[in-house]
DOTIPA-222316 format. One line per 10 residues: number of its first residue (from 1); their letters; for each residue x, y, z of N, C-alpha, C, O. Coordinates in steps of 0.2 Angstrom, whole numbers, plus 5000, padded with zeros to 4 digits. Layout:
// residues N
NUM> a> X,Y,Z,X,Y,Z,X,Y,Z,X,Y,Z ~ ...
END
This chain:
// residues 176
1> xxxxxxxxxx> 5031,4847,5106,5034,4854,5106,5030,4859,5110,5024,4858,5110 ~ 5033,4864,5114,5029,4868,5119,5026,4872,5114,5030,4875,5111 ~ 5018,4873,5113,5015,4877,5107,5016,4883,5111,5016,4888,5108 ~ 5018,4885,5118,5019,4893,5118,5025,4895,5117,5026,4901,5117 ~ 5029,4891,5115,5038,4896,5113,5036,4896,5106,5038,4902,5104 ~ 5033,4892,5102,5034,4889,5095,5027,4897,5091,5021,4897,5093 ~ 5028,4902,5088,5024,4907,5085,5021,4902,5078,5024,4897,5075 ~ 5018,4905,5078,5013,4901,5070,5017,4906,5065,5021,4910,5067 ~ 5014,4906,5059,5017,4911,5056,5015,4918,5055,5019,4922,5055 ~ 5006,4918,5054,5005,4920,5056,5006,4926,5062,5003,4932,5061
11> xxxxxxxxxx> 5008,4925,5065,5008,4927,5073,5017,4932,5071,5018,4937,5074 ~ 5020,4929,5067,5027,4931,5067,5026,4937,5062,5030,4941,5061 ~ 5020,4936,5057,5020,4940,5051,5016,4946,5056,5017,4952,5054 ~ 5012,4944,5061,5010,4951,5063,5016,4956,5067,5015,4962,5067 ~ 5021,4954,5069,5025,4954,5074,5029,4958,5070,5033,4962,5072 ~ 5030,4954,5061,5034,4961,5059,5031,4964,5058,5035,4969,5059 ~ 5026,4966,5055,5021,4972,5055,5022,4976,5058,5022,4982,5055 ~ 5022,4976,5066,5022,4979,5070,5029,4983,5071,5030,4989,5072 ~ 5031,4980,5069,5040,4981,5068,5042,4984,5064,5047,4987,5065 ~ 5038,4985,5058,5038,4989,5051,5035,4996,5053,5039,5001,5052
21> xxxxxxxxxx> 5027,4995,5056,5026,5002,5058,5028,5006,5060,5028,5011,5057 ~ 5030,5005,5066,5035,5007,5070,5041,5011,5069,5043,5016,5071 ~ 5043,5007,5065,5051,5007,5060,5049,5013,5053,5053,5016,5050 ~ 5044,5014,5052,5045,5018,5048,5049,5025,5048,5051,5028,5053 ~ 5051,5027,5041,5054,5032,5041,5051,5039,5037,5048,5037,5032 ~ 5050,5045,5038,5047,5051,5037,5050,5052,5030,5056,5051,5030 ~ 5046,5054,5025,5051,5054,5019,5051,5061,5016,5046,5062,5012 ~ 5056,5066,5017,5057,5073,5016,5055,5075,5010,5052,5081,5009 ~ 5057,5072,5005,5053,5074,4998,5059,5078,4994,5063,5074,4991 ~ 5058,5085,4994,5061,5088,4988,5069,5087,4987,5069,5088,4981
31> xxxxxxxxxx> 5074,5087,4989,5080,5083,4989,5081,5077,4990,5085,5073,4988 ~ 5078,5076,4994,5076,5068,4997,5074,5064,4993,5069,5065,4991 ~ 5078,5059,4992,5073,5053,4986,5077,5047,4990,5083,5046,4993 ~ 5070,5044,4988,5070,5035,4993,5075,5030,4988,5076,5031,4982 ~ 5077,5027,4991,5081,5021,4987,5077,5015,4983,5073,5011,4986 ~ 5079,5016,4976,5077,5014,4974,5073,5003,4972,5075,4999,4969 ~ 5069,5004,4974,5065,4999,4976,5061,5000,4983,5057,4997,4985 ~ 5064,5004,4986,5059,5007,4992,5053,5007,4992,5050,5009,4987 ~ 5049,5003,4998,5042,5002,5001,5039,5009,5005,5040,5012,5011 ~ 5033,5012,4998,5033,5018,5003,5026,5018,5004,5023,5015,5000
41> xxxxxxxxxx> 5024,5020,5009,5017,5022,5010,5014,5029,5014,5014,5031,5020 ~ 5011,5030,5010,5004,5037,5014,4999,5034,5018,4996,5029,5017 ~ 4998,5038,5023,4993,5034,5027,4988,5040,5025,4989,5046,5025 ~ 4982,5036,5023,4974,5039,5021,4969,5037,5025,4972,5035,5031 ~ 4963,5038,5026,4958,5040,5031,4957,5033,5032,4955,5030,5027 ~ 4958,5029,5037,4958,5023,5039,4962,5018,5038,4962,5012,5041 ~ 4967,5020,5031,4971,5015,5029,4978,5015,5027,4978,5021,5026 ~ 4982,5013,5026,4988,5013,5022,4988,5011,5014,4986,5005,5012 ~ 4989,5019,5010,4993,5015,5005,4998,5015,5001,5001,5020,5000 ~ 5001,5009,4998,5006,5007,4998,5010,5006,4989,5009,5003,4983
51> xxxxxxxxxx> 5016,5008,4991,5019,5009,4983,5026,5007,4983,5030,5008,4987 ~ 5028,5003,4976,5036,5002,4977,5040,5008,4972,5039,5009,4966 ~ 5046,5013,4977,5048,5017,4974,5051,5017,4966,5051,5012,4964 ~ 5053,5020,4962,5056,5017,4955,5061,5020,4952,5064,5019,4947 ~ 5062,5025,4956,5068,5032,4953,5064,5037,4950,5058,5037,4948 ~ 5069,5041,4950,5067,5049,4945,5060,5052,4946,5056,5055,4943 ~ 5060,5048,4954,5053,5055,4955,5046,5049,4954,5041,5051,4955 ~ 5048,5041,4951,5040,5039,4949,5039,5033,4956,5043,5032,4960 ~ 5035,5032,4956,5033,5025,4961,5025,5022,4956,5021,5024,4952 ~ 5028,5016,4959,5024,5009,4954,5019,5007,4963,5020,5005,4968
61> xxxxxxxxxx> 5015,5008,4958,5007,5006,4964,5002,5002,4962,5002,5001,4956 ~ 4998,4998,4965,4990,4998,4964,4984,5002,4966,4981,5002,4972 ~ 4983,5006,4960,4979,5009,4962,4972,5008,4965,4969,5013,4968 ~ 4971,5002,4964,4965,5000,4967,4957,5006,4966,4956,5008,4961 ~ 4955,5007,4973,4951,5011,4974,4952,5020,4976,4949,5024,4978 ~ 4959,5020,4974,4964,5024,4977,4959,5035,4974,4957,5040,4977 ~ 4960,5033,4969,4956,5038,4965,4948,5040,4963,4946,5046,4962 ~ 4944,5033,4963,4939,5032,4958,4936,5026,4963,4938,5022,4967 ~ 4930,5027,4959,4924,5021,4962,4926,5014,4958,4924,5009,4961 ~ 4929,5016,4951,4933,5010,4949,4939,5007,4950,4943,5011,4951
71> xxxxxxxxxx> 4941,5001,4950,4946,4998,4952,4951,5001,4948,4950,5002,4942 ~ 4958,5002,4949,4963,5005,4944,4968,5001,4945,4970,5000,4951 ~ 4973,4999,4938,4979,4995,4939,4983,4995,4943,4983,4998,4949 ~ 4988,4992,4941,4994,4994,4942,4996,5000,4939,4996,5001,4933 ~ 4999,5003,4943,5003,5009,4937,5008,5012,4940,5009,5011,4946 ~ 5013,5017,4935,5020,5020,4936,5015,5028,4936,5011,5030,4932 ~ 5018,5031,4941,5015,5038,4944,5019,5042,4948,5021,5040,4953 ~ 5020,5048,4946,5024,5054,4949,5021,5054,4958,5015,5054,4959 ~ 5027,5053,4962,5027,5054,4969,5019,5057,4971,5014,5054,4973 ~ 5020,5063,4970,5018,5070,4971,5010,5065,4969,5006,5066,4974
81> xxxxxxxxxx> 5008,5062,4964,5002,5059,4962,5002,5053,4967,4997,5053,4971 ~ 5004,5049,4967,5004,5043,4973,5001,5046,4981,4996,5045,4984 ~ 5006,5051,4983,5008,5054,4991,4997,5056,4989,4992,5052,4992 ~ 4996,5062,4985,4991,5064,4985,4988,5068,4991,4983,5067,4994 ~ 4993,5073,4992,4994,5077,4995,4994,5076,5002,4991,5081,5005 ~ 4996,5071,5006,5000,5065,5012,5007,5064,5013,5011,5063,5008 ~ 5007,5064,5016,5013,5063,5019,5016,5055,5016,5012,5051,5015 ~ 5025,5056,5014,5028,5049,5012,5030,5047,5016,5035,5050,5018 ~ 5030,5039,5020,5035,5036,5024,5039,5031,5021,5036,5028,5017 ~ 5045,5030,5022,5048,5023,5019,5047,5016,5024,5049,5018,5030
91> xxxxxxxxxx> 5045,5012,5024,5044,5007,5027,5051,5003,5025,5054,5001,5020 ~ 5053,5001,5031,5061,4996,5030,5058,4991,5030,5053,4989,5032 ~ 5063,4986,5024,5063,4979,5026,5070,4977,5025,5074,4977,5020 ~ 5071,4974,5030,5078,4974,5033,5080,4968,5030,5086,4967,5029 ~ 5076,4963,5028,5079,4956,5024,5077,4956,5019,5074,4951,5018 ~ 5076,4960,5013,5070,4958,5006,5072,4953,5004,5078,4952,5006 ~ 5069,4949,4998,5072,4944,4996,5075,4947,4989,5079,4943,4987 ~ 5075,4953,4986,5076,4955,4981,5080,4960,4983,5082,4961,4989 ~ 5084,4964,4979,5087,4970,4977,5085,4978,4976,5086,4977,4970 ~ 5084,4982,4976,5080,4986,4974,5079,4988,4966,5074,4991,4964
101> xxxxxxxxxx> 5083,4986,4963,5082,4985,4956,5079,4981,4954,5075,4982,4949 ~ 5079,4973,4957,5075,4967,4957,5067,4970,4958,5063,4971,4954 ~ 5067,4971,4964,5061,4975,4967,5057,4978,4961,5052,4976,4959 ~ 5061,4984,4957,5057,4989,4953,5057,4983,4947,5052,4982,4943 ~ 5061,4981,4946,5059,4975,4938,5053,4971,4940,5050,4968,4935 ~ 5052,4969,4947,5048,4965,4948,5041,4968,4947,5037,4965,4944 ~ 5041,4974,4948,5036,4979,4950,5032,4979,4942,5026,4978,4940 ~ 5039,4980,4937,5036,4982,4932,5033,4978,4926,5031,4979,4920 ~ 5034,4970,4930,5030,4965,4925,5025,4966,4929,5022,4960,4930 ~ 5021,4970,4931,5015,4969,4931,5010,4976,4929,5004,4976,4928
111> xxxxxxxxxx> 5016,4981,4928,5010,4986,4925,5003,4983,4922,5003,4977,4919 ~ 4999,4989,4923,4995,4987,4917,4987,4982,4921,4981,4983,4919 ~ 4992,4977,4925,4987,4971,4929,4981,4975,4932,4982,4979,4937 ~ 4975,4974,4930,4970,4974,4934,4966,4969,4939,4961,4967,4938 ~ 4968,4968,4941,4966,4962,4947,4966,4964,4952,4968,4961,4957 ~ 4964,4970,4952,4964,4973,4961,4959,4968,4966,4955,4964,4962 ~ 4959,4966,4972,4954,4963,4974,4955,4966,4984,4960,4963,4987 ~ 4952,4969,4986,4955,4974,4992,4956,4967,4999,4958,4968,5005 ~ 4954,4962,4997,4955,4957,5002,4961,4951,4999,4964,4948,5003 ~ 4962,4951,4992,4968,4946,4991,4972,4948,4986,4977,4945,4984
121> xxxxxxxxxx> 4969,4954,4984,4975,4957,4977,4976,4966,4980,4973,4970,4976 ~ 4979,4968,4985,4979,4975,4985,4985,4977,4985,4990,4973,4984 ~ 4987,4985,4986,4993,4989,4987,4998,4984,4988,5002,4982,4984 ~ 4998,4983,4996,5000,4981,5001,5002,4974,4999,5008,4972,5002 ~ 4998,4969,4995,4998,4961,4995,5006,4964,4987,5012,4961,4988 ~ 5007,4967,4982,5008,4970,4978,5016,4971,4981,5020,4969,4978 ~ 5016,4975,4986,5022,4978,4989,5027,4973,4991,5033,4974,4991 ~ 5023,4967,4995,5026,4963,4996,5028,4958,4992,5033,4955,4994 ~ 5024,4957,4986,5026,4952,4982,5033,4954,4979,5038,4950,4978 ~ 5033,4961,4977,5037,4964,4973,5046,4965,4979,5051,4966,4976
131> xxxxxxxxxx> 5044,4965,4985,5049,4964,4987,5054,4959,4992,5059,4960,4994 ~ 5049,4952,4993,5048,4947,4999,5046,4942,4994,5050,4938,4995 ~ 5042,4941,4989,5040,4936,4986,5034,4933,4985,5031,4929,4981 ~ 5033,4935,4992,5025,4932,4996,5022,4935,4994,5025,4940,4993 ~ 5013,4937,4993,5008,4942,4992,5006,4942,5000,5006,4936,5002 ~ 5006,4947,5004,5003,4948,5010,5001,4954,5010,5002,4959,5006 ~ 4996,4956,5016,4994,4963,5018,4993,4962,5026,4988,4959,5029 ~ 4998,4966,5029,4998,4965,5036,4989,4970,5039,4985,4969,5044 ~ 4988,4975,5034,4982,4978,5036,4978,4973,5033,4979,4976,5028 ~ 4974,4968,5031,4969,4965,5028,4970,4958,5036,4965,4955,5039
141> xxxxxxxxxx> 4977,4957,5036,4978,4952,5043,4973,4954,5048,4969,4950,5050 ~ 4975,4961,5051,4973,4963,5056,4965,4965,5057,4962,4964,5062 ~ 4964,4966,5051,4957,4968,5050,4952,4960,5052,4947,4958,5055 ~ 4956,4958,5051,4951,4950,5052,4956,4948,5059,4957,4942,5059 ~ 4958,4950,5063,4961,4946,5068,4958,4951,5073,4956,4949,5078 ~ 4958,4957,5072,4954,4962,5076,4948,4964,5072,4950,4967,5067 ~ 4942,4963,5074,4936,4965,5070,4934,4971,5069,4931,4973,5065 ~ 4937,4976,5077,4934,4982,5079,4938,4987,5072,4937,4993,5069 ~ 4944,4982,5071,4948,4987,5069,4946,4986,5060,4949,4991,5057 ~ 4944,4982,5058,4940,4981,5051,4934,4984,5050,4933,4987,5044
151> xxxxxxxxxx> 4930,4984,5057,4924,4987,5053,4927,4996,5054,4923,5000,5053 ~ 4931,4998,5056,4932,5006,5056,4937,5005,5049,4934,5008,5045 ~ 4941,5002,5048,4943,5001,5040,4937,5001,5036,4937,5005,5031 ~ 4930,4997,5037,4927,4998,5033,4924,5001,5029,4922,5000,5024 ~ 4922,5006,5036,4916,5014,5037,4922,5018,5034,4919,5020,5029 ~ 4927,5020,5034,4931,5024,5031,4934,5023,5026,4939,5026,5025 ~ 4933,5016,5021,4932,5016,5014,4925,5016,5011,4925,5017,5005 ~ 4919,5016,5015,4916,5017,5013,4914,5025,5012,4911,5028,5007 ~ 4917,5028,5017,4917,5035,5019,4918,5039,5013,4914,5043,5011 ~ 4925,5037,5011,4930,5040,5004,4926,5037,4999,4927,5042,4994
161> xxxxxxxxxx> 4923,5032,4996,4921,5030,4991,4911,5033,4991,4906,5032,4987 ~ 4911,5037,4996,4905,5042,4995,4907,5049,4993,4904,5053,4989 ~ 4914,5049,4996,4915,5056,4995,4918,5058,4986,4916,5062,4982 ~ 4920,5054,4986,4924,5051,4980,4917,5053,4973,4917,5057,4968 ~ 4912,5050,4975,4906,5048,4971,4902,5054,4973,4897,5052,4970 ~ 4901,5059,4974,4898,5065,4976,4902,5071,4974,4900,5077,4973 ~ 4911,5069,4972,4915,5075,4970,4915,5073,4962,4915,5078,4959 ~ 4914,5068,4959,4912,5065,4952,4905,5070,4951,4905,5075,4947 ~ 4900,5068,4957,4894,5071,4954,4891,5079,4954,4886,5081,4951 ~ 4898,5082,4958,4897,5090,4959,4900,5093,4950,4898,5097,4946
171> xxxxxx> 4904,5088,4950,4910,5091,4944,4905,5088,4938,4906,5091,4932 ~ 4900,5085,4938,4896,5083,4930,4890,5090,4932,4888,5094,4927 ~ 4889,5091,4937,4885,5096,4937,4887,5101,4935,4885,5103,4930 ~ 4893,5103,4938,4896,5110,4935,4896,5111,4927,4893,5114,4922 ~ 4900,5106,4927,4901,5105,4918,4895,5106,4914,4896,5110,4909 ~ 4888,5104,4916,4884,5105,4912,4881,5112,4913,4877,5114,4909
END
C-alpha cells in the first residue's frame, strides 16, 4: 500500500485536533447555556482546560492541578468555578459516540475518581473518554510530537504551580 495516501492514526487524530481547534465556538455565558454533554474548554497560561457540560449551570471536570499543588478529582462545579475567570469555548465533535445525556451519565461514573495523572489521566484524556470512548489528549500528543512546544507547556505549568504555591504562602502569612 502507498504509506503516503495511507495516515497512521495518530496523524488523523492530530488532524482532528486541528479541526476541533479551530472549530471551536465562543461561549456567551449569561443566557447562553451549552448543550448538554458539551465539550468545553478555557484556555490557561500555556494550556487548555477541559470540562464536559452537565446542565443547570454545572460542568464535570478534572481538576487535576487546576487549583492546588495537589491533584484534585473528578468533580461537578458551577461554570463560573471551572471558566475561573477565562473565557468558555465549546469544542464540536461532530461524531461523538455518545449522546449528550450518555456523555453527562458517562461523566458522572466517575465523580469522586482521583487518578489525575497530566500525561495519561488528564481533563482532556477524561473529555474524550466521556464523549468518544477513547482516553485521549490532543495537547499531551502534540507536546511530544513537537518538543518546543512541550517544554513551553512545561515552564507554564511550572510557572502556575509557583504561583499557585506562593498565593497559599502569602494567605497563611496573613492569617497568622
Amino acid at each position: 500500500m502507498n504509506r503516503n495516501l495511507q495516515q497512521s492514526s495518530s496523524e488523523q487524530g492530530a488532524n482532528r485536533a486541528a479541526a476541533y481547534a479551530s472549530a471551536d465556538v465562543a461561549f456567551g455565558g449569561s443566557d447562553d447555556e451549552p448543550a448538554l454533554g458539551a465539550h468545553l474548554i478555557t484556555q490557561r497560561r500555556g494550556y487548555e482546560h477541559h470540562g464536559i457540560y452537565a446542565g443547570n449551570g454545572k460542568v464535570i471536570h478534572y481538576a487535576g492541578f487546576a487549583k492546588s499543588a495537589h491533584r484534585g478529582p473528578v468533580e461537578e462545579v458551577p461554570l463560573e468555578q471551572f471558566a475561573d475567570g477565562h473565557a468558555v469555548a465549546v469544542r464540536p465533535h461532530p461524531f461523538p459516540k455518545f449522546s449528550g445525556e450518555e456523555t453527562v451519565l458517562r461523566a458522572r461514573t466517575r465523580l469522586g475518581e482521583n487518578r489525575y495523572r497530566l500525561l495519561t489521566n488528564n481533563c482532556e484524556h477524561f473529555c474524550a473518554w466521556c464523549l468518544l470512548g477513547e482516553s485521549r489528549s490532543e495537547q499531551v500528543h502534540e507536546c511530544f510530537t513537537h518538543p518546543r512546544a512541550g517544554v513551553h507547556a512545561l515552564l507554564c505549568l511550572v510557572s502556575a504551580f509557583v504561583r499557585n504555591r506562593m498565593k497559599i504562602g502569602h494567605a497563611v502569612v496573613n492569617a497568622v
